[in-house]
C-alpha positions in Angstrom: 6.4 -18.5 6.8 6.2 -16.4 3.7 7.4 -13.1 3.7 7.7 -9.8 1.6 10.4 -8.2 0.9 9.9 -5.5 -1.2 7.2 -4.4 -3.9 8.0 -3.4 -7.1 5.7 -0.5 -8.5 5.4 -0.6 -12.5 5.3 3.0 -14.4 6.1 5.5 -16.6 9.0 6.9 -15.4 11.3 5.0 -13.3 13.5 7.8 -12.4 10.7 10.2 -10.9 9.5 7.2 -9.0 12.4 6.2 -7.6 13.1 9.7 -6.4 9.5 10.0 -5.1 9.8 6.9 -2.4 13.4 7.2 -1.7 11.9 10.7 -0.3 9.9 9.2 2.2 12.9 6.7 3.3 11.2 3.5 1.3 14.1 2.9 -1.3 14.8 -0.9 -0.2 11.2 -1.7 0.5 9.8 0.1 -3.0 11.6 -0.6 -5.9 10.1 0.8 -9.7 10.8 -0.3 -13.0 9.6 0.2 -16.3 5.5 -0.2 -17.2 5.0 -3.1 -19.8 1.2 -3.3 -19.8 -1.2 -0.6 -20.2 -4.2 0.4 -17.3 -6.8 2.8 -16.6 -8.3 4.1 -13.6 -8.1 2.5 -9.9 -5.0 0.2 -9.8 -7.0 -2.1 -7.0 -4.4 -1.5 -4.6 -2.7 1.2 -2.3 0.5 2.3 0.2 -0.3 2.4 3.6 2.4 4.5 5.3 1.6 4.0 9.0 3.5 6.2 12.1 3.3 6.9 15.7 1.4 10.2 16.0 -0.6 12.9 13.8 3.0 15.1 13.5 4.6 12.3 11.7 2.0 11.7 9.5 1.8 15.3 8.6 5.6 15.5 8.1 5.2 12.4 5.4 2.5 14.1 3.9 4.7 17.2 3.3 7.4 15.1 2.4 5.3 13.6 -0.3 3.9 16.9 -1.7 7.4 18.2 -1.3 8.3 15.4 -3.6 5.1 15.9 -6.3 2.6 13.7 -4.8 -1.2 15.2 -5.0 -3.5 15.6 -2.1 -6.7 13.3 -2.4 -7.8 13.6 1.1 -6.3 15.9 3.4 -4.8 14.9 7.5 -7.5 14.6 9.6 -8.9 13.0 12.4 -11.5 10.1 12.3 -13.1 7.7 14.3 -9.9 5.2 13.9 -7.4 7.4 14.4 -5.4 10.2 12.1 -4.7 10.0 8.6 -4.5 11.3 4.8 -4.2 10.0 1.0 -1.9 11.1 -1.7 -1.3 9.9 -5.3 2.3 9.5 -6.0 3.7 11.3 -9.2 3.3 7.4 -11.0 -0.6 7.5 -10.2 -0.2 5.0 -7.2 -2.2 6.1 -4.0 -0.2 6.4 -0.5 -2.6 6.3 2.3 -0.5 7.8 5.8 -1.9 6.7 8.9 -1.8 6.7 12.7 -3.9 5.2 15.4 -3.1 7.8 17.6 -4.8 11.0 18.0 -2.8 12.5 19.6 0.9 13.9 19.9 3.7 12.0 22.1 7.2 13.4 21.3 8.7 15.6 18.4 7.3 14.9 15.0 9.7 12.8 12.6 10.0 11.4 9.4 9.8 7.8 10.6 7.7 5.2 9.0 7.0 2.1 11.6 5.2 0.0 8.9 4.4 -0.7 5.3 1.5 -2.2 4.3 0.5 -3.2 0.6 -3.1 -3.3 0.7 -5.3 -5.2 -1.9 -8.5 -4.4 -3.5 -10.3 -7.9 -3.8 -13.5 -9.3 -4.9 -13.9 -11.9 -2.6 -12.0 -11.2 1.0 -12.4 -15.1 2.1 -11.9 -16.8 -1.0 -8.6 -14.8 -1.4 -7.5 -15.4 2.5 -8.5 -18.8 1.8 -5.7 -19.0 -1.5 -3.1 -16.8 0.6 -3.5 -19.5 3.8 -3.0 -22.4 1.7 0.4 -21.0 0.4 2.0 -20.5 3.7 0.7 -17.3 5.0 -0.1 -16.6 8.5 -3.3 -14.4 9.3 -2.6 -11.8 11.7 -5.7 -10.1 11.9 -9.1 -11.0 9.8 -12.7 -9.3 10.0 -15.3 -11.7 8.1 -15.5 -11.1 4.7 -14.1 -7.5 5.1 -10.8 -7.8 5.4 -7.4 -10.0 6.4 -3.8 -9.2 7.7 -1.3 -11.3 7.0 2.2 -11.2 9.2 4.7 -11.0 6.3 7.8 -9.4 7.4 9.0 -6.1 5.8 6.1 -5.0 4.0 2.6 -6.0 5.7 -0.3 -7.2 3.3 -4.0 -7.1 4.0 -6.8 -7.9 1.9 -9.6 -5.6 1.4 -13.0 -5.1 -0.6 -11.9 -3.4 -3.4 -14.6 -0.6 -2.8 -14.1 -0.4 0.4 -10.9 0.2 -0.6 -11.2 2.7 -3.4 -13.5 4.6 -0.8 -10.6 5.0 1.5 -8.5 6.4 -0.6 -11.1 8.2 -2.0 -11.0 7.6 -5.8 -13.3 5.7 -7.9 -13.1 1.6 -7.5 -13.3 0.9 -11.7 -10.5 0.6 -13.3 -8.6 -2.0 -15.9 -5.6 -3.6 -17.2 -2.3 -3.8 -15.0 -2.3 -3.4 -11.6 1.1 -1.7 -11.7 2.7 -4.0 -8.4 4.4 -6.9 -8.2 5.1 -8.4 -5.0 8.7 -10.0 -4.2 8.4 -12.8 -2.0 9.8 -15.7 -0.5 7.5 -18.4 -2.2 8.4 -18.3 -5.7 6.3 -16.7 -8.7 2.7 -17.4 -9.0 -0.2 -14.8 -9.3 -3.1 -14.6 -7.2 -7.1 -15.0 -7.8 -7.4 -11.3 -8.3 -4.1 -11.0 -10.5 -2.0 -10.0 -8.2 1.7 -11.0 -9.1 4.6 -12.4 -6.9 7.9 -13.0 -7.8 10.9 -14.5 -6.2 12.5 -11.6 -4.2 
């Protein structure tokens, strides 16, 4: 089974990064290092910081904006559950989610799951390449969207404006994506130029 170890986020200033995500107890699963490409706009790709109950996610919110992360969208309730967006003080966007709506203990700091989620032009054709490298589906919706079980960090697939309209920002962008993936499967890069490398 392939797994994922970590991501590594690409920008401007390593330091502020590193800071930022250590903040929200992420240090071994996001690791930063110096940008080497240039890019504009949506990056095609977000954080999901998913928790047990609405406190949580409000205390990780607060964490982040503690730490210099901008509101996009503020904690709320939906139809899904309860969640918010933030951009990171490198530009990436943190989504923080629950399922629940409701409280069940004292609110913590505690993350349950990461999930790297990408932005992609075509949902099947990419669960198609990710299947045929090792992957195992966990969860798929049509040509919507695609969970994969991959250990530490969790990876789905989704539209990229369906994605972009989550986090609500703007789907154009160019250049880098900004993330590099550390697997368990070697180096290769994916139809939507996604990179891995060997974690």
């Amino acid at each position: 089974m392939t797994t994922i170890d970590h991501v590594t986020l690409e920008v401007a200033d390593p330091a502020t990064a590193a800071g930022f995500y250590a903040s929200l107890g992420l240090a071994e699963r996001v690791r930063v290092r110096p940008a080497d490409a240039p890019a504009t706009g949506f990056s095609g790709f977000t954080l999901s910081l998913v928790a047990s109950q609405p406190s949580t996610v409000d205390a990780l919110v607060a964490a982040a904006v503690e730490a210099g992360a901008t509101v996009l969208k503020p904690a709320s309730k939906s139809l899904w559950g309860y969640g918010g967006v933030v951009a990171a003080p490198d530009g990436t966007i943190v989504t923080f989610a629950s399922s629940s709506k409701k409280d069940t203990g004292p609110a913590t700091r505690q993350v349950d799951d990461l999930v790297l989620q990408l932005g992609v032009d075509d949902v099947a054709a990419s669960k198609r390449f990710y299947t045929d490298r090792g992957l195992t589906v966990a969860k798929s919706f049509g040509r919507k969207y695609a969970e994969f079980d991959t250990g530490a960090v969790t990876l789905t697939l989704n539209r990229r404006k369906d994605l972009a309209k989550v986090a609500g920002v703007d789907p154009d962008g160019s250049g880098a994506h900004g993330v590099v993936i550390g697997g368990a499967d070697g180096a290769f890069t994916d139809p939507d130029g996604f990179r891995w490398e060997t974690a």
